[in-house]
Each structure stands twice: as structure tokens, then as C-alpha cells.
C-alpha positions, 0 to 999 in steps of 0.5 A: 292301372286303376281309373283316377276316382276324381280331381279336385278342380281350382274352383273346388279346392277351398271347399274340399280343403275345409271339407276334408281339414273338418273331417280329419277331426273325427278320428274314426272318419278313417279309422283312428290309426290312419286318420292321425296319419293322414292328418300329419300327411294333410298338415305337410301339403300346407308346407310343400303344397304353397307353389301347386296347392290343388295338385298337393291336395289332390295327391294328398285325396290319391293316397290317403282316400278309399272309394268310400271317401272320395264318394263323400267328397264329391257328393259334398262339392257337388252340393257346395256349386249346388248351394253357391248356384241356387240364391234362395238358399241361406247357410246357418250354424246351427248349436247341436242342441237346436239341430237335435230340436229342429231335427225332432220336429222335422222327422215328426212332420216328415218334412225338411229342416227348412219346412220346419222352420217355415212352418212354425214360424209363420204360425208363430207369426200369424198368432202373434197379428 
């Protein structure tokens, strides 16, 4: 019997149930004919998952996710305690064509989205004193 990939916890079941609803919405995230399947098989957990919802879901990552996306996943939670641990970090939504902007400048300037935006603001700042 294969080794068990990963389990979602209690604490992580709202991220990675998000996480994964998110991901279904790209067709080619499974591939598209296991990804419309795999997002019917997703939408049923609701229904039968009310009384144990992270072991549904669970299930829900045993059949339907390869080594690929469980690796996905799990990167992802452990980015979300990372981010929910570290409170001098802040969550934007961003509109696609400001990240493609913010992107280009930070690429350039090899530095992060968040260097980016420091950077130019505060020259932004200090010229307008």
C-alpha cells in the first residue's frame, strides 16, 4: 500500500478548501476532462461532507489529486500558517493589470512585489515634501 501524501488538518481545511474550489476553476489544472469531474466529485463533499467535512475533503484530495498537486497544496498551507504567523505581512487584491505593472517593475529591478512598492513610494513620498 502507497504512503499517504498528506492530510489536511482542522486548522487547514478552510484554506485548502478555498485553495482547491479556486483551482477547479481552471480547467487545465487537472487537465480538462478530469478537472470537470473532479469538480462535480468536489461540489458532492458539500453535501455528504456536513457531518466530517475535513475527512471528505480529504478523500475528496486522496482520489482525485496526483503527487504534482498535493505537492501544490501543501506548499500553499504552509505559506498560509507562514503568512497568518508573520504580522508584518498584509494581503492585497491586486487587478491583473496592476500585478502585470508591479510585476514588470519588480522583474526589472530584481527585487520583490513588496520591494516595489516600498521603493517607489517612498520616492514618490520624499519628492512630493
Amino acid at each position: 500500500m502507497a504512503r499517504k501524501r498528506y492530510t489536511v488538518t482542522d486548522s487547514d481545511r478552510w484554506f485548502a478548501y478555498r485553495w482547491i474550489e479556486k483551482k477547479l476553476k481552471n480547467p487545465s489544472w487537472l487537465g480538462e476532462h478530469r478537472t470537470y469531474k473532479a469538480s462535480r466529485a468536489f461540489e458532492l463533499i458539500n453535501e455528504s461532507g456536513i457531518h466530517h467535512p475535513t475527512e471528505s475533503l480529504n478523500r475528496w484530495c486522496e482520489s482525485w489529486l496526483k503527487s504534482k498537486e498535493w505537492e501544490q497544496l501543501k506548499n500553499a498551507i504552509r505559506a498560509s500558517r507562514r503568512r497568518a504567523h508573520n504580522p508584518d505581512t498584509k494581503t492585497v487584491t491586486l487587478s491583473r493589470n496592476a500585478w502585470l505593472l508591479l510585476n514588470y517593475v519588480a522583474t526589472k529591478e530584481t527585487c520583490t512585489l513588496s520591494e516595489a512598492i516600498e521603493r517607489h513610494l517612498t520616492r514618490n513620498s520624499a519628492n512630493e515634501t
